[in-house]
One Martini backbone bead per residue (centre of mass of N, CA, C, O) as a GRO file, in nm:
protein
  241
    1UNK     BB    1   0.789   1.296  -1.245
    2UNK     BB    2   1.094   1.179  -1.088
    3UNK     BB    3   1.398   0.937  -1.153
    4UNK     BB    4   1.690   0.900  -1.072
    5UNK     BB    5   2.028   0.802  -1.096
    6UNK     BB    6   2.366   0.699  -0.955
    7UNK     BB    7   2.641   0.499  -1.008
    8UNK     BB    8   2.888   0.763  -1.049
    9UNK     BB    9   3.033   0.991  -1.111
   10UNK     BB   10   3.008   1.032  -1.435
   11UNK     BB   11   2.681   0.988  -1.381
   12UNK     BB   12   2.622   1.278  -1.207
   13UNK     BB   13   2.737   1.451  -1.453
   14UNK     BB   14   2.532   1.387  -1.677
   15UNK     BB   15   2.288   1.412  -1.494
   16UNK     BB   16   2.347   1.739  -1.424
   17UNK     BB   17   2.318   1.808  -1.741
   18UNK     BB   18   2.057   1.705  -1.843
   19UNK     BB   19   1.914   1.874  -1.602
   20UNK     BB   20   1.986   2.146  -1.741
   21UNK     BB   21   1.895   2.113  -1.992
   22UNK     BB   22   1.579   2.066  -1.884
   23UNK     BB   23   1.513   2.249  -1.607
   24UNK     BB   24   1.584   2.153  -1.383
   25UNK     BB   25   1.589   2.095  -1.050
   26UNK     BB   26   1.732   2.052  -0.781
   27UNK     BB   27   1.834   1.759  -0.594
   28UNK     BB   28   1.923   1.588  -0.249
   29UNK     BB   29   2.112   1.414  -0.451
   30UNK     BB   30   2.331   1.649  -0.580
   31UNK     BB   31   2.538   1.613  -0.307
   32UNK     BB   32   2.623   1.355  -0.356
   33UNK     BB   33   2.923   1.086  -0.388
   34UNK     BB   34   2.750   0.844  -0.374
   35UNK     BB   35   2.614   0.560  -0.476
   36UNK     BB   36   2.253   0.619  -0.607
   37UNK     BB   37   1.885   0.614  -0.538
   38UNK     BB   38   1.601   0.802  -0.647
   39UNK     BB   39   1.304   0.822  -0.556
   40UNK     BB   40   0.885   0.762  -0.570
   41UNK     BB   41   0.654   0.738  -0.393
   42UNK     BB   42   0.313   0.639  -0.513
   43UNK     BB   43  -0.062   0.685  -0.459
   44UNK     BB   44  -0.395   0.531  -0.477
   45UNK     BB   45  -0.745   0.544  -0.376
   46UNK     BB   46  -1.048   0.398  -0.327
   47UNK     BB   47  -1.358   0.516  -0.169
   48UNK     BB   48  -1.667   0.477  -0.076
   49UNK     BB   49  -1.929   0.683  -0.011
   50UNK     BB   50  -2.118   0.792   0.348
   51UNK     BB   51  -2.168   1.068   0.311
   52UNK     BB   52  -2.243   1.461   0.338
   53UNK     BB   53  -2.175   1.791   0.253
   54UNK     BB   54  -2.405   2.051   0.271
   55UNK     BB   55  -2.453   2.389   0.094
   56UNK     BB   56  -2.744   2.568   0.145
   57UNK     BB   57  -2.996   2.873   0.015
   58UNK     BB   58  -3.100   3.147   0.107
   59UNK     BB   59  -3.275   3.363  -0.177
   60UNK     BB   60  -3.415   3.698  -0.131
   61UNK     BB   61  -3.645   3.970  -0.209
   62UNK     BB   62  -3.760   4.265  -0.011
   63UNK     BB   63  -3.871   4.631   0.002
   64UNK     BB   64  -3.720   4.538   0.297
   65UNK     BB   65  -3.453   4.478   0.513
   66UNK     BB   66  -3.652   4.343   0.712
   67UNK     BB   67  -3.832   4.159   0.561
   68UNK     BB   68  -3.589   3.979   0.447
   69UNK     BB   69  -3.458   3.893   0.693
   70UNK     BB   70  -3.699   3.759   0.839
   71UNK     BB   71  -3.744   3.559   0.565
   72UNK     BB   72  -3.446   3.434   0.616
   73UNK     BB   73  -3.496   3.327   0.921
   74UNK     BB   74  -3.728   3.177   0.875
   75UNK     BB   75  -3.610   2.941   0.668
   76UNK     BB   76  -3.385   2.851   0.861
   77UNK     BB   77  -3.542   2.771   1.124
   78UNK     BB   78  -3.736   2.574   0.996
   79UNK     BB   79  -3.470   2.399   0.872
   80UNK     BB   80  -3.343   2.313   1.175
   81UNK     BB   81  -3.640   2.212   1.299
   82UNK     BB   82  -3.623   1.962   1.109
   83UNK     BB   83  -3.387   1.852   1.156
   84UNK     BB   84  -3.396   1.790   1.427
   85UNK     BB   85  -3.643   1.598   1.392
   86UNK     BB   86  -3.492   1.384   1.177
   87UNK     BB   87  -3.185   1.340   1.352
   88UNK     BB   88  -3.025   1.562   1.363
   89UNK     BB   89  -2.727   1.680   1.440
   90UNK     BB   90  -2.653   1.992   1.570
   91UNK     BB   91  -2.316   1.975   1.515
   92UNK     BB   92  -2.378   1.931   1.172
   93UNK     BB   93  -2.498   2.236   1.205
   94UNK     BB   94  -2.444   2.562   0.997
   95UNK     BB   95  -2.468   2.875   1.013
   96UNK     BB   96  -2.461   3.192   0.846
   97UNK     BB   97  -2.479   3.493   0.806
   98UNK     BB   98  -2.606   3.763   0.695
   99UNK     BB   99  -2.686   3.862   0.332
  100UNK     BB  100  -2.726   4.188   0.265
  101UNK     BB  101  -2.859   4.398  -0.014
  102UNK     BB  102  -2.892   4.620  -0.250
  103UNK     BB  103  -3.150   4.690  -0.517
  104UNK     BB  104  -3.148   4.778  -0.897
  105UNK     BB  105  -3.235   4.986  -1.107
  106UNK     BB  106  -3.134   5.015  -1.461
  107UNK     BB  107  -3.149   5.317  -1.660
  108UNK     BB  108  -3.143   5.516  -1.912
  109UNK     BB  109  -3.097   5.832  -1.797
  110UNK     BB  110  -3.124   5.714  -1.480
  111UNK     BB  111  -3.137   5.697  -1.211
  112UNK     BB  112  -3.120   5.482  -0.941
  113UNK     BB  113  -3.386   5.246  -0.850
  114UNK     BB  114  -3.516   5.128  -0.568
  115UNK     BB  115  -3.648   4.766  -0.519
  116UNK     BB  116  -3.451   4.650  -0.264
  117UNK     BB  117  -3.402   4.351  -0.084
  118UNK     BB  118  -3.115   4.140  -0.039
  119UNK     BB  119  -3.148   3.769   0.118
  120UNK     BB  120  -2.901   3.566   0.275
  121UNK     BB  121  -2.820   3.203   0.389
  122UNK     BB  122  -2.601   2.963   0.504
  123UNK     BB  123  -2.637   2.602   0.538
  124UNK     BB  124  -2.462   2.337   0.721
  125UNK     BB  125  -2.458   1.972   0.628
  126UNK     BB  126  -2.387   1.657   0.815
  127UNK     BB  127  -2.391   1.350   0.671
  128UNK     BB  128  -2.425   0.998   0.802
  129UNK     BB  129  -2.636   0.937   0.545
  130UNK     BB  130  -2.673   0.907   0.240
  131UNK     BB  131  -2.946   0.810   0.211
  132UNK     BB  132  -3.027   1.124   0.322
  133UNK     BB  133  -3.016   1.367   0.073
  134UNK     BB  134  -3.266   1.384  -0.064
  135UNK     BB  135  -3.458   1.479   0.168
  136UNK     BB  136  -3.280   1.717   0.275
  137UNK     BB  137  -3.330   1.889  -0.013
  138UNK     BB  138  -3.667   1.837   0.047
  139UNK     BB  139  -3.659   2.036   0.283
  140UNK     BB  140  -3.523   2.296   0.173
  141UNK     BB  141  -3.747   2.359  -0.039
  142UNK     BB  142  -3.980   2.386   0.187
  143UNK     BB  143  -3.828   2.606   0.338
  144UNK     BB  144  -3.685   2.796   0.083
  145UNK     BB  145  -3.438   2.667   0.003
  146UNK     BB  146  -3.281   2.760  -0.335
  147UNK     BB  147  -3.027   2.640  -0.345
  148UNK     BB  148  -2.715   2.489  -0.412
  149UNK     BB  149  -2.351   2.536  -0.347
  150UNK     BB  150  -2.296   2.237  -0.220
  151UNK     BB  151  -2.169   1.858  -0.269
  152UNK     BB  152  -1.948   1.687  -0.044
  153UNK     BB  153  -1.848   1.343  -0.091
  154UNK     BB  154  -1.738   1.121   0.130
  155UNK     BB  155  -1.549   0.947   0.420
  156UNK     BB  156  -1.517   0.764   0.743
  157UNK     BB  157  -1.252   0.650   0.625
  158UNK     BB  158  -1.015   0.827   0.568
  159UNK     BB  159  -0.777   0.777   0.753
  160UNK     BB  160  -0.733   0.485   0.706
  161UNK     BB  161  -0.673   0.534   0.453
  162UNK     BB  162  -0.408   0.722   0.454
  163UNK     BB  163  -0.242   0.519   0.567
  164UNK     BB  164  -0.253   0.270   0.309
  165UNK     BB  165  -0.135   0.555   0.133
  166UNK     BB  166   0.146   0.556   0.294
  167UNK     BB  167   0.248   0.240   0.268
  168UNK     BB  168   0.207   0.233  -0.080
  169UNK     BB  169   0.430   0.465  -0.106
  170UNK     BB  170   0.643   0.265  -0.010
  171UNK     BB  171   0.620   0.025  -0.172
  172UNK     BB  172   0.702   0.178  -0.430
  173UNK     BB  173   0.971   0.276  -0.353
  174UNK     BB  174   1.096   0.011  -0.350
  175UNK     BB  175   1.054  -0.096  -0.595
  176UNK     BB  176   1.180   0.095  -0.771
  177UNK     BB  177   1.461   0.090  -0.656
  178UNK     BB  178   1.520  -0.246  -0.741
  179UNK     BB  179   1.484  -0.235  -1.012
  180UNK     BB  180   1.686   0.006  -1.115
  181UNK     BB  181   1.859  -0.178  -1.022
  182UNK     BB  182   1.876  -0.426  -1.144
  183UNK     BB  183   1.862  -0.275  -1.472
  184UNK     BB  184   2.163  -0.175  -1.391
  185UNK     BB  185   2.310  -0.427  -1.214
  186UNK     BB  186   2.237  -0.357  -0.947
  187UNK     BB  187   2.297  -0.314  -0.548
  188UNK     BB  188   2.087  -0.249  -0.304
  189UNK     BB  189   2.115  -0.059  -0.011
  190UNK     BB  190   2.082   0.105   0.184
  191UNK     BB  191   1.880   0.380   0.347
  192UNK     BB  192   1.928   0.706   0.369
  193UNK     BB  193   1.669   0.861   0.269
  194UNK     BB  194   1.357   1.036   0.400
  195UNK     BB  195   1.081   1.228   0.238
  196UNK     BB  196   0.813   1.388   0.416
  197UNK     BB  197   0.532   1.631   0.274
  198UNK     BB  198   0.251   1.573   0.356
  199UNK     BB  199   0.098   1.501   0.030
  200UNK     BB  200  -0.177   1.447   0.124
  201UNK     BB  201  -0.517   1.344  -0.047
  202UNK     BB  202  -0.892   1.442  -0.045
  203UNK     BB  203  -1.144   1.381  -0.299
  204UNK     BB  204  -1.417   1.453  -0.312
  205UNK     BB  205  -1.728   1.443  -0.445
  206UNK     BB  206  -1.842   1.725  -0.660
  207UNK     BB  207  -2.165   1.879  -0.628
  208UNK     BB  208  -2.285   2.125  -0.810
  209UNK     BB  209  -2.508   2.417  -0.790
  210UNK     BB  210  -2.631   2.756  -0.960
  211UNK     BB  211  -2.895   2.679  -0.947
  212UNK     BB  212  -3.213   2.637  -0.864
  213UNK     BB  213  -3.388   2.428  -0.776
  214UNK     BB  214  -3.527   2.120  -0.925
  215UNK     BB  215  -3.652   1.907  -0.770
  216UNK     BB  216  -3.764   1.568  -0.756
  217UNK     BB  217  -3.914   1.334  -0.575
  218UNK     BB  218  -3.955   1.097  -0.813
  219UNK     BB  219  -3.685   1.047  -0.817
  220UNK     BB  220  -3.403   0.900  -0.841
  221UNK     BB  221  -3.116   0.835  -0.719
  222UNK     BB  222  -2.792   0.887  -0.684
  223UNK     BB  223  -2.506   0.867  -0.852
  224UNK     BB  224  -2.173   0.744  -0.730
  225UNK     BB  225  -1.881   0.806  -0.657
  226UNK     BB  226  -1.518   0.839  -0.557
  227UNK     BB  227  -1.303   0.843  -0.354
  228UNK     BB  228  -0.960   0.991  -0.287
  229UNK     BB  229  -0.652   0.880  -0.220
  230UNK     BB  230  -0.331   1.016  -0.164
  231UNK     BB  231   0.053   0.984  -0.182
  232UNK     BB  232   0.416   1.075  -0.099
  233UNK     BB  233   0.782   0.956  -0.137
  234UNK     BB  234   1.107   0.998  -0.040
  235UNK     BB  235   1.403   0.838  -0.172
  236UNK     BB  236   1.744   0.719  -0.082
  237UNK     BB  237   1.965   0.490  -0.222
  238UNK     BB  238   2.214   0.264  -0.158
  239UNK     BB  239   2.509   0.132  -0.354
  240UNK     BB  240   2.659  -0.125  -0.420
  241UNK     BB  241   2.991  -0.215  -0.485
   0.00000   0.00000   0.00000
């Protein structure tokens, strides 16, 4: 991140020497011909976790490819019939289609040997109840659901924080051109440009596992860590002669 100022004409050529020298790309303020201060102002918020989406799989191989394909509808089916029945919405369920494939066997000298079908099926749930996410994973490896390809922790209020850090990054803009206008003795003047690439983001927190499940219901429930939400603008002010 760079902040650029220029109080002259020979401080802007000054500073555009400078960042050839450094390799820097040129900024939207390098042909202005007045007295200007450029800078970004950035925001980061935190806030606590209230939902999850998760995203489990069965993934079995049985001697043909009927027998896979049946074993993965049928425990995908009656994880969505539990789900359905624990007063998950509807909306909220998304499967996947059938991923089947053969499996062989590989031997020196000997060509291969088909020893089955994998069949696997991703089912996508959105909690919007953080406190059932444990019952939901021993829900799924109830039904044979035996992967967990994915859990992220979201919150309810994203739009909410997006909004308050483009806000935070407008204060922050301001801030900085203020003090560098200060620092160097000058008055800041109109706003001349605001440049927004919305370039706002939000990172729930990812709880990965390429391992096959392994919970205990008897476990302590997670502990969870914090959403983020940043936002970024860029601005230019005229100095006051």
């Amino acid at each position: 991140m760079s902040t650029s100022i220029s109080a002259s004409t020979a401080f802007i050529a000054a500073l555009s020497l400078s960042s050839a020298l450094l390799g820097a790309a040129p900024t939207a303020a390098d042909n202005l011909s007045f007295a200007h201060i450029q800078t970004i102002g950035v925001s980061e918020l935190t806030m606590a976790p209230d939902m999850a989406e998760i995203q489990v799989e069965v993934s079995l191989t049985k001697d043909s490819a009927k027998a896979a394909k049946d074993a993965s509808d049928k425990a995908v089916s009656e994880f969505i019939e539990r789900l359905l029945k624990a007063g998950i919405d509807k909306k909220h369920i998304a499967s996947a289609n059938l991923h089947l494939q053969p499996e062989y066997l590989y031997e020196q000298n000997k060509a291969p040997k088909l020893i089955g079908y994998q069949a696997s099926r991703q089912v996508t749930v959105t909690l919007e109840q953080l406190s059932r996410l444990n019952d939901i994973l021993d829900t799924a490896l109830a039904e044979g659901l035996n992967r967990v390809n994915n859990i992220a922790l979201k919150s309810s209020k994203e739009d909410e924080y997006l909004l308050k850090a483009r806000q935070a990054a407008i204060k922050d803009a301001q801030a900085k051109a203020s003090s560098l206008a200060e620092g160097f003795n000058q008055s800041l003047g109109d706003l001349w440009q605001v440049r927004y690439l919305d370039r706002r983001s939000v990172q729930p927190i990812m709880l990965q596992r390429s391992e096959k499940m392994a919970f205990d219901s008897g476990q302590a429930g997670y502990e969870f860590g914090e959403v983020t939400v940043s936002d970024s603008v860029e601005v230019i002010y005229k100095l006051k002669n």
